[in-house]
PLY file of the C-alpha trace (Angstrom):
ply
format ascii 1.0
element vertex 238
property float x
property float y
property float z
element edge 237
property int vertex1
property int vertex2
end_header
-2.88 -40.07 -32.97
-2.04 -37.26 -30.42
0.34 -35.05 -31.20
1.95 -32.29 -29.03
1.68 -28.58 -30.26
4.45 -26.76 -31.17
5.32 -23.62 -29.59
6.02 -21.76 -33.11
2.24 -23.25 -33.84
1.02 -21.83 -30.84
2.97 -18.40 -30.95
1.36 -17.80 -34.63
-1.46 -18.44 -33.19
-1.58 -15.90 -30.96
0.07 -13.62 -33.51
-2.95 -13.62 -35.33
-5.67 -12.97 -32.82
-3.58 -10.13 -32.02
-3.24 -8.82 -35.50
-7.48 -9.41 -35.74
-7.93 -7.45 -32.81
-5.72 -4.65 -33.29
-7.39 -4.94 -37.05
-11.12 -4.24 -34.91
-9.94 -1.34 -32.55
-8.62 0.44 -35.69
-11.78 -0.35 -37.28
-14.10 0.89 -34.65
-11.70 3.94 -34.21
-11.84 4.52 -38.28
-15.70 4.48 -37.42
-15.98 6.38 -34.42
-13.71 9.17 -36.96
-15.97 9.00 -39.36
-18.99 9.01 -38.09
-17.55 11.88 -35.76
-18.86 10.52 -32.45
-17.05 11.09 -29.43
-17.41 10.29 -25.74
-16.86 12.72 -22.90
-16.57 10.91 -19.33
-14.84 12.00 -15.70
-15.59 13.17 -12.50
-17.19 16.24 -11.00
-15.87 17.70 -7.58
-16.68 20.25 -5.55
-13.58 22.54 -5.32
-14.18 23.55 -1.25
-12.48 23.55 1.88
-13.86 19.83 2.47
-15.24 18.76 -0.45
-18.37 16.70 -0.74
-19.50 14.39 -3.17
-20.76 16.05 -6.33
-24.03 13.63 -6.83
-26.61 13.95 -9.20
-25.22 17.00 -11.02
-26.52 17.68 -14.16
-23.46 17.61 -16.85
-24.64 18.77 -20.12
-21.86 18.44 -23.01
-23.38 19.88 -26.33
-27.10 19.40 -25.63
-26.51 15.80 -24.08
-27.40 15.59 -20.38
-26.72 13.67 -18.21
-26.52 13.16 -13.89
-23.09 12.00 -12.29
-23.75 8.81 -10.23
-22.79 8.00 -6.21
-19.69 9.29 -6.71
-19.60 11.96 -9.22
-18.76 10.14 -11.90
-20.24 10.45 -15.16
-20.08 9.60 -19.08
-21.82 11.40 -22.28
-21.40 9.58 -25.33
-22.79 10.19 -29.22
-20.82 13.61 -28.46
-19.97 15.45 -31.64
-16.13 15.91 -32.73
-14.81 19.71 -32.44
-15.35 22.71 -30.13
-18.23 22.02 -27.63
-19.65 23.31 -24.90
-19.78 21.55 -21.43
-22.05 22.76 -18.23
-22.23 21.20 -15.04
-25.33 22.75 -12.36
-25.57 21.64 -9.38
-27.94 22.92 -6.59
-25.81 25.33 -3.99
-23.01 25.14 -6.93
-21.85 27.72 -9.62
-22.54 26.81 -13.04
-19.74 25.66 -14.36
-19.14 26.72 -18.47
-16.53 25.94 -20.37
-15.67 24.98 -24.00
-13.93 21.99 -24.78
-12.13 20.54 -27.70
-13.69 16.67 -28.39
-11.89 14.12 -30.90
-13.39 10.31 -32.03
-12.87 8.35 -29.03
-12.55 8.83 -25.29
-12.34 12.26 -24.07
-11.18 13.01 -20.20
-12.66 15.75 -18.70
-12.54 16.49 -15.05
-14.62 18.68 -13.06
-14.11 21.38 -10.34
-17.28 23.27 -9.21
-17.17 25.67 -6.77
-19.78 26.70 -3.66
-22.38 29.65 -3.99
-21.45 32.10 -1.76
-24.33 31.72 0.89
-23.32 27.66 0.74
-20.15 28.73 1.58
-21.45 30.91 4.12
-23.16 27.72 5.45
-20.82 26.04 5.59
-18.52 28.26 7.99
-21.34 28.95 10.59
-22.05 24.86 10.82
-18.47 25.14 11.21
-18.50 27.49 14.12
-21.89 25.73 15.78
-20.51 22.40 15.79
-17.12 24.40 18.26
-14.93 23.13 15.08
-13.22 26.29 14.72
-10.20 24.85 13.07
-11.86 23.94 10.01
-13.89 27.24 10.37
-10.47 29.08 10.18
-10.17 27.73 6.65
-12.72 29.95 5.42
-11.16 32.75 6.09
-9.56 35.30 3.20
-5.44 35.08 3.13
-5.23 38.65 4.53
-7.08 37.80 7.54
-5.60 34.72 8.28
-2.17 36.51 7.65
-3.60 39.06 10.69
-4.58 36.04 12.53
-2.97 33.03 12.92
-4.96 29.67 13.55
-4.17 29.39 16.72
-5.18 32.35 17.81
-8.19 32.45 15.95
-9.04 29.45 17.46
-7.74 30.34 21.26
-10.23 33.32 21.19
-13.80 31.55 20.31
-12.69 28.71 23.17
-11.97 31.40 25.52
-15.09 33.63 24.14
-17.46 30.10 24.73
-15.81 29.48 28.31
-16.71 33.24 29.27
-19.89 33.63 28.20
-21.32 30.07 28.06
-22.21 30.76 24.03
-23.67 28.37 22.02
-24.69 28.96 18.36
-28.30 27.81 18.04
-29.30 28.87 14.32
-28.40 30.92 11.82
-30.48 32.54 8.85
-28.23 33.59 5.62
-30.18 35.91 3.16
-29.46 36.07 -0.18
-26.22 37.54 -2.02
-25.60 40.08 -3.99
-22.45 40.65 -5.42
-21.07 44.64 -5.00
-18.96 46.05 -7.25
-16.42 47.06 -4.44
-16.55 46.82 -0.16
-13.98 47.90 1.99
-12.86 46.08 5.03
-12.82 48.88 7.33
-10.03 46.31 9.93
-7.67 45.83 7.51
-8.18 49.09 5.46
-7.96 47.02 2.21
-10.79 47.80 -1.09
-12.08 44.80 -2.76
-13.73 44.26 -5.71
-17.07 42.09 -6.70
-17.57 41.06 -3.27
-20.63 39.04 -2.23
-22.65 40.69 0.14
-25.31 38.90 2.29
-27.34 39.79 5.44
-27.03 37.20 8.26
-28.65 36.39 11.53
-26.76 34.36 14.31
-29.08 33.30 17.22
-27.03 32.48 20.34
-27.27 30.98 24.24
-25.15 33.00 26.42
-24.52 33.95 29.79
-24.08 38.23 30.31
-23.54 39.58 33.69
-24.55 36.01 35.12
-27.62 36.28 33.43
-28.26 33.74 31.00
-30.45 34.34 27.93
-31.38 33.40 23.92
-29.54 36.82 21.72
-29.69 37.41 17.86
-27.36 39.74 16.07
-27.15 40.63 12.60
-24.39 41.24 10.44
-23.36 41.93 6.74
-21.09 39.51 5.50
-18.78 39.79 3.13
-16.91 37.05 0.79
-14.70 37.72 -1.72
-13.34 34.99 -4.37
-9.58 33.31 -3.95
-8.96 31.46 -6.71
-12.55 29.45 -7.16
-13.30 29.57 -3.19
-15.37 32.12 -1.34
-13.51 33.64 1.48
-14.58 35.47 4.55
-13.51 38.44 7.05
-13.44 38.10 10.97
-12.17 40.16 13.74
-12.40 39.46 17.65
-14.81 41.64 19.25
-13.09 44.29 20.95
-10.31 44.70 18.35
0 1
1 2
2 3
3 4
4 5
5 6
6 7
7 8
8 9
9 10
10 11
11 12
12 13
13 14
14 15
15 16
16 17
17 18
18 19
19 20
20 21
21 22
22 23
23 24
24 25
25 26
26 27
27 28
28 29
29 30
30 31
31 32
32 33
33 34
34 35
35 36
36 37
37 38
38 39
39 40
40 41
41 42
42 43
43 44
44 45
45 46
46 47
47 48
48 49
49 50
50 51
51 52
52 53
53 54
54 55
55 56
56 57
57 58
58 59
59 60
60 61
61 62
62 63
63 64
64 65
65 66
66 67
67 68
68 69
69 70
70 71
71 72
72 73
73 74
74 75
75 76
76 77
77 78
78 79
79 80
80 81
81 82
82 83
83 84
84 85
85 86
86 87
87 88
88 89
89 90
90 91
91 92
92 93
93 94
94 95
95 96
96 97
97 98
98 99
99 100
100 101
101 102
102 103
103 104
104 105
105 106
106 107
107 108
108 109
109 110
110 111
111 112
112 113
113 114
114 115
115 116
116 117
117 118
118 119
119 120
120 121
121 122
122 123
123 124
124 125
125 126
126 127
127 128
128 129
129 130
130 131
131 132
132 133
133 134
134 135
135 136
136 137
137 138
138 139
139 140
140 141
141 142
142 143
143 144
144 145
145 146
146 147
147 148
148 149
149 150
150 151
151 152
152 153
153 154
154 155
155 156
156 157
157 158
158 159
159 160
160 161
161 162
162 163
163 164
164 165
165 166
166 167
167 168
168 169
169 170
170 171
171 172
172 173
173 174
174 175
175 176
176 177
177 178
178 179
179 180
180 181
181 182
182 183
183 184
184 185
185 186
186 187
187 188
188 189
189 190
190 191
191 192
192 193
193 194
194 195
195 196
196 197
197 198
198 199
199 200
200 201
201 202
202 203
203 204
204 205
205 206
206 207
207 208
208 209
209 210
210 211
211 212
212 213
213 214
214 215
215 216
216 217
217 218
218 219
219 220
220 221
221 222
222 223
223 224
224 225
225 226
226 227
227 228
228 229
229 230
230 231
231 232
232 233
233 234
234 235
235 236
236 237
C-alpha cells in the first residue's frame, strides 16, 4: 500500500546526510592535519603597465614545481604545513621569492611578477613604433611625467613625426646593468640602483627634405617605482 512521506521523515533525512558529510570534511581535514599536507593554488600576473598573461611560469612552492596554465592559474598540492618557500620564474620576469606560511588545507596565494628591465624597455619602444604614445607615456618615472604632462608628451612626438616624416623601424636593447647611483642631468635629481642599458633606435626620416634610414644610440636609464621599471625622456631641444 502507498503511503505518502512525511515531511518530518524527509527533513531527518536530510539531517543526516548532512551530519555524514560534515562528519567526512572534518575527517579529511583531521587527515590532511595530520598527515601535514597542504595545497597552495592562485594566479600569477604580471604587475606592468598592461599586463599580459603570465603562461607557463614555473611556480615552485617548497621543491614542488609546477607551470601555470592558459591563464596563469596554477595549483601545488602534497605541500608541507609551516614556513615555505615559494618562487615563480618566468622568462623576461624577475624571480619572484618569498616565504609563505602553509596550514592543512587550501592555501591562497596570489602572484605579482614584475618585467626585467630591458622587457620593460621593450615594451616602451613597441610602444613608441606602433605611434601609441599614450600608453608609451605610462612608462615614464613620476618626476618626469610631473615635468611633462600627457598631453604634451604626446603633442610633441605627433608634431616631431609630422615634421620630419619619422618612423621607428627597429630597435636593439643591450643588456642591463644595474648602477649603484645615475643622475638625471634634466631634472638634476640622484638616483639610486638604476638599470642602465645601451640602446639603438633605427629611424626613417626626412632632414632638410632629404629623406634617409638614421640610428642613434643612447643610454637608458630605469629606475624601480614600486615593482615597475620607469624611464626618463626629454624633447630634443629642451
Amino acid at each position: 500500500m502507498y503511503r505518502p512521506i512525511r515531511a518530518k521523515s524527509v527533513i531527518a533525512c536530510l539531517a543526516v546526510v548532512v551530519v555524514m558529510m560534515s562528519a567526512g570534511g572534518c575527517s579529511r581535514e583531521i587527515k590532511n592535519r595530520a598527515s601535514g599536507k597542504a595545497t597552495v593554488f592562485g594566479v600569477v600576473k604580471e604587475d606592468a603597465v598592461l599586463p599580459k598573461t603570465a603562461s607557463k611560469a614555473r611556480v615552485q612552492v617548497a621543491g614542488r614545481v609546477v607551470r601555470t596554465d592558459e591563464n596563469g592559474h596554477y595549483r601545488v598540492s602534497k605541500v608541507p604545513v609551516g614556513r615555505v618557500r615559494l618562487i615563480v620564474r618566468l622568462k623576461n620576469h624577475e624571480t619572484y621569492l618569498k616565504h609563505v606560511e602553509t596550514r592543512a588545507g587550501a592555501n591562497k596565494a596570489n602572484i605579482f611578477i614584475s618585467l626585467t628591465p630591458d622587457e620593460t624597455m621593450k615594451r616602451w619602444l613597441t610602444a613608441q613604433k606602433e605611434k601609441n604614445y599614450a600608453l608609451a607615456y605610462e612608462y615614464l618615472h613620476p618626476r618626469n611625467k610631473k615635468a611633462m604632462p600627457k598631453k604634451d608628451y604626446v603633442e610633441a612626438h605627433v608634431q616631431m613625426d609630422d615634421q620630419w616624416k619619422l618612423q621607428l623601424k627597429e630597435f636593439k636593447i643591450g643588456k642591463p646593468r644595474i648602477v649603484e647611483s645615475w643622475i638625471d642631468i634634466d631634472a638634476g635629481r640622484l638616483y639610486k640602483n638604476v638599470a642602465e642599458m645601451e640602446t639603438l633606435v633605427t629611424v626613417d626620416a626626412v632632414f632638410s627634405e632629404k629623406s634617409g634610414t638614421y640610428t642613434s644610440y643612447s643610454k637608458t636609464h630605469l629606475v624601480k617605482v614600486g615593482h615597475q621599471w620607469k624611464g626618463f625622456w626629454s624633447k630634443p631641444g629642451q
